[in-house]
N, C-alpha and C positions, 0 to 999 in steps of 0.2 A: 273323343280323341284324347291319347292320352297330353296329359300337361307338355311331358319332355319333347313332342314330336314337333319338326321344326316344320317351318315352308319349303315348301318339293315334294314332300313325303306325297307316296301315296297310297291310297287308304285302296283296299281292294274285297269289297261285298261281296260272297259268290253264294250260290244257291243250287242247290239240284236235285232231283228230282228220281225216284229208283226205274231202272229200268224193266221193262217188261217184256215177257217174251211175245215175238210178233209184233211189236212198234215197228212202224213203216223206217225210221228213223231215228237214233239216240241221239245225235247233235242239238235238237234243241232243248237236251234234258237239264242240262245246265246251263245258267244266265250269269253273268256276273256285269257288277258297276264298278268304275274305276273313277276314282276321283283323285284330284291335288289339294294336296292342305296349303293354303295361300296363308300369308302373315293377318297378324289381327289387324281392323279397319273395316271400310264398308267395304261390297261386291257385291252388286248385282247381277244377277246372270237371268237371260232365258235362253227355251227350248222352243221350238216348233218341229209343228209334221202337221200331212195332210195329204187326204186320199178322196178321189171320185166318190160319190154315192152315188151304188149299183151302177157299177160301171158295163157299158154297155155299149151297143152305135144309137147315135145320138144324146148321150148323155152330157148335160152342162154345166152340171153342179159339182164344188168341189165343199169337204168339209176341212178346217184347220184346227188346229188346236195350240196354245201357246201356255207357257208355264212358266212364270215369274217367279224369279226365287231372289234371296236375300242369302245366297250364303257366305257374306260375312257375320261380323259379331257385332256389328254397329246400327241401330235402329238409322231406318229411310223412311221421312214423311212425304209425301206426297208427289208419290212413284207415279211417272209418266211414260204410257207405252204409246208406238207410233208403230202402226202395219199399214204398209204401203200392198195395195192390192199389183197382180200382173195384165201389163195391158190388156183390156179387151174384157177385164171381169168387173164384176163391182157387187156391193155386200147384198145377199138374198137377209131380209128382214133385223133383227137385233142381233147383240154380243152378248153370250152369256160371261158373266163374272162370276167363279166362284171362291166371294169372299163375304166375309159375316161383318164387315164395317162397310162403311160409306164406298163407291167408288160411283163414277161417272164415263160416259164415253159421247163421243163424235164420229160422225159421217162427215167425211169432207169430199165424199165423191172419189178420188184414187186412194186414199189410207181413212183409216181411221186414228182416234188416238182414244187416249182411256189414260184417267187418273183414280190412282189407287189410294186412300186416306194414309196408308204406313205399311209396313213389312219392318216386324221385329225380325231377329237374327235367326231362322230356322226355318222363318213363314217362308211359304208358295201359293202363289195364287194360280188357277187355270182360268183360262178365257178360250171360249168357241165360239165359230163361226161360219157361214156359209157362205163362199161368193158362186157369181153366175159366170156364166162362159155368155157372152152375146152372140157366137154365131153356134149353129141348129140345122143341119147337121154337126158334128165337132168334124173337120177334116185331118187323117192323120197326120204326125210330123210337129204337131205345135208344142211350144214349151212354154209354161207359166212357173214361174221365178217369185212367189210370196215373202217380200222381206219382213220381220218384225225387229225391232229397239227398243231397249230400256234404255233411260236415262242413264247418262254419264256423270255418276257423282264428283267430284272433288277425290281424288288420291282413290279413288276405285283401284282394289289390288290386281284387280285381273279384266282392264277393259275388255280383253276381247273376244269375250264370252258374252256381251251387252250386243249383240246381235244374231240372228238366227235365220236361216231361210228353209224354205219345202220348195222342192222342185216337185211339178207333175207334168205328165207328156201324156199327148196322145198318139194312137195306134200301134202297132203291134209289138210286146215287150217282153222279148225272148229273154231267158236265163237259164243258167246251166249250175249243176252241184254234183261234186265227186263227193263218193265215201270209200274210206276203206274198209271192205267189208269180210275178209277175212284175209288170213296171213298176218307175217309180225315183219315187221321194218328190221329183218338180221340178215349179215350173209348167206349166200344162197336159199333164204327163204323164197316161195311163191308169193307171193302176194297180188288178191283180188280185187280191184277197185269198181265202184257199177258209177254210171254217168247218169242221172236224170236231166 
């Protein structure tokens, strides 16, 4: 980041990809990440998601994933996370950590927690994990709410990124996508949009 750039800025990643003829769709040929430069200090942030494995009728398992980051410029010793599971689920076997220093975790039956040895100013750590659904068949309609928390340092520049949630639902999960697929957005042009 350059020196002169203040807090607000925002920094913006983009990425893409050449088109080809016959892609079912160009939309997802380009990605981009959009971040805020926060003041120097610590900031912890995480992320989550999580999806069914082989989603199906009667499937009970879901997988999570969580990513711990440090993006301030201030070293954090011994980073504490806390995943509160949704009712009705609880963790299928261990947590993976992936980090190449010390870390630790607990089962406490609704969350777990997990301490991380440090996160210098750059580091991320990912953690995965599997919980279960107790009822078999799944009946549709239910919603599981997975909260995860990093600790709340002292002058943290950006608390409110120090929590993260995945929502998953069962039974039937309709969506819809326009493209415009030929014609230009001008006066009296045509323009063709297709619906999936």
């Amino acid at each position: 980041v350059d020196g002169d750039a203040g807090p607000g800025t925002l920094l913006v990643n983009t990425v893409e990809v050449t088109e080809l003829p016959g892609e079912d769709a160009y939309d997802d040929n380009v990605a981009s990440v959009t971040e805020t430069l926060f003041d120097h200090g610590p900031n912890l942030r995480v992320r989550k998601s999580g999806s069914w494995d082989d989603w199906g009728e009667g499937t009970r398992r879901a997988s999570y994933w969580l990513n711990v980051e440090n993006v301030g410029d201030v070293t954090v010793e011994a980073v504490e996370i806390i995943d509160t599971y949704p009712a009705g689920m609880h963790l299928d076997g261990g947590i993976g950590i992936n980090t190449w220093e010390w870390a630790d975790w607990r089962d406490n039956g609704d969350h777990f927690t997990a301490t991380l040895q440090r996160l210098e100013p750059g580091w991320a750590v990912g953690l995965n994990f599997g919980l279960i659904v107790d009822q078999d068949p799944l009946p549709s309609g239910l919603i599981f709410t997975n909260t995860a928390q990093v600790m709340l340092i002292p002058e943290d520049k950006y608390p409110d990124d120090n929590v993260a949630t995945a929502v998953l639902t069962t039974g039937p999960n309709l969506w819809v996508r326009k493209e415009l697929t030929a014609g230009s957005l001008l006066p009296g042009d045509l323009v063709t949009y297709t619906l999936t």
